[in-house]
C-alpha positions, 0 to 999 in steps of 0.5 A: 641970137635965137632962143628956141624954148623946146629940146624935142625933135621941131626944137632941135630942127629948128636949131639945125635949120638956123645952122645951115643958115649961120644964125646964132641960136640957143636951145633952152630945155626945162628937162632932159633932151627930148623930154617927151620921148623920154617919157614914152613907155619904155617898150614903146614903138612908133606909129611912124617909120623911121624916115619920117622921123628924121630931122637934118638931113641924117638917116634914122635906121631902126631895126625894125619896121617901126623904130622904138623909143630906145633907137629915137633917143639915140637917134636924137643925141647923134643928130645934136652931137653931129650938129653940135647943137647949143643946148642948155638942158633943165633951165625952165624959162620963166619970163620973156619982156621986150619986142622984136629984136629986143627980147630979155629972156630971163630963165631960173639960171640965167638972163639972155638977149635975143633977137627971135623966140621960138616955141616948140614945147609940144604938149607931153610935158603938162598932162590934163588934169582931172580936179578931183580930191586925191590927184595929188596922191604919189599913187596917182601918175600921168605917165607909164614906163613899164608894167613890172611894179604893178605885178599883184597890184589893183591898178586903176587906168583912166581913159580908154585911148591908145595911151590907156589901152596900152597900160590896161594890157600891159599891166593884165599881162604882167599880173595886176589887177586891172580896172578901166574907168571911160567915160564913155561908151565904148572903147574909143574909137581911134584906138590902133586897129590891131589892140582894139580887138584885145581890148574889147575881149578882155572886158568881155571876158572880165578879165578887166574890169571897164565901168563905161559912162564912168568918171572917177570923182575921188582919190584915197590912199587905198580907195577910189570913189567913181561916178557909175550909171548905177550910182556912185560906188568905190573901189579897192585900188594901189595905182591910178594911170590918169591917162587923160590926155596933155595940153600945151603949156598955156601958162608960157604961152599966156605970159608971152602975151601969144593969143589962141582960138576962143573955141575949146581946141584953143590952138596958137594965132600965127601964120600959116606961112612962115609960123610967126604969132600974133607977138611979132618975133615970136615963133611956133613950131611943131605940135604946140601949133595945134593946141588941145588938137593933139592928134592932128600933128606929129613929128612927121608933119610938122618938121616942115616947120623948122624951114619954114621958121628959119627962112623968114628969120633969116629974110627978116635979117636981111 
């Protein structure tokens, strides 16, 4: 049997690649299903049209020319049911001992046998973390949904890519008080073409406050203290949005022994051709592969990866 650790789009792929094939394989997700979809903004739309979204063979028809959140969690459930893929949803691996064709994996709700593992856990699932005192506060959040809960309230956005952009203005228009910490100088660039110009002329016209060259250095309940160009100042705040970015999950990739590049994109040792690591036996697949290089794979790029995984499984069996 297969373990595929990872119930997002690559996950669920892989799964159905392994079917076609009639190799025996079980999906093993510490959340939900597609749990890093999920955790996109409620009113969010893909950059990428729907087709290339699809996985198995089934359309994805949206209404729309980019599909949303709401029609890829439909679509996701249709492609499992259709398959009838064996999911265990909320079981979070814990240890993996064993070689090649001998693996243990042990989860918190369960022990498994198998013959292959394969990664797909993407990167959504651990945001970075800034090591400041107070990011621990319940006021302190990673992730967005909507912009209702913050009407009349001082919001604090960290971060000035597509994700803190997009909270920024959401949350100035449904009537919060909206500040910006970046620590840069300018609004990144690889921010979408069509919300950079908003962006920009709301800070121009103040009605969001950016402090550029700026990094928040502490975290109270109703205070935030920033390092500016003009010294350190502090801040009247309810919510911060750390919009810092995610990573791979390195602890699991630590303890199932798979080496990474020694450089600060610390990206997975494995083989271009067929996606095995260093750890004979162990596979990954889809965003995972690019390490703290987020932006260089998607869904749409890295579907490949399922095939490419379950041939050289299937030829190792042979």
């Amino acid at each position: 049997m297969v373990i595929i650790i990872g119930a997002g789009p690559i996950g669920l792929a892989t799964g159905i690649e392994l079917k076609k094939r009639s190799i025996p394989f079980l999906i093993i997700e510490r959340g939900c299903l597609v749990q890093s979809l999920y955790n996109y903004p409620i009113n969010m739309s893909f950059f990428s049209t729907s087709d290339k979204l699809e996985i198995g063979g089934i359309p994805f028809i949206s209404h729309g020319f980019k599909p949303t959140r709401s029609e890829a969690l439909e679509y996701y459930r249709r492609a499992v049911q259709y398959y009838d893929l064996p999911i265990h949803l909320y079981e979070a691996v814990q240890e993996v001992n064993g070689n090649d064709g001998v693996f243990i994996v042990t989860t918190n709700k369960a022990e498994y046998h198998a013959s292959k593992i394969v990664i797909a856990t993407g990167f959504y699932g651990t945001p970075n973390r800034m090591g400041i005192p107070g990011e621990n506060l319940s006021k302190v959040q990673h992730y967005y949904k909507e912009a209702h809960p913050y009407v009349s309230q001082k919001v604090l956005v960290v971060g000035a890519g597509n994700s803190g952009v997009d909270v920024a203005l959401e949350c100035f228009r449904s009537g919060a008080e909206v500040s910006m910490a970046i620590r840069y100088s300018q609004v990144k660039p690889t921010v979408k073409y069509w919300v950079k110009p908003d962006i920009e002329n709301r800070i121009e016209k103040k009605e969001i406050t950016a402090y550029f060259n700026s990094e928040v250095i502490e975290i109270r309940d109703n205070e935030v203290d920033l390092n500016t160009p003009n010294g350190p100042i502090t801040i009247q705040n309810d919510f911060v949005f750390a919009m810092t970015g995610y990573r791979p999950n390195y602890a699991l990739l630590d303890q199932l022994g798979i080496e990474y590049s020694a450089d600060e994109a610390c990206i997975p040792v494995y083989d271009e051709q067929n996606l095995e690591t260093n750890r004979k036996g162990i596979y990954v697949a889809g965003v995972v592969c690019a390490g703290k290089k987020t932006s260089t794979l998607f869904i749409e790029n890295s579907r490949v990866h399922a095939e490419q995984i379950a041939t050289h499984i299937m030829h190792s069996m042979e």
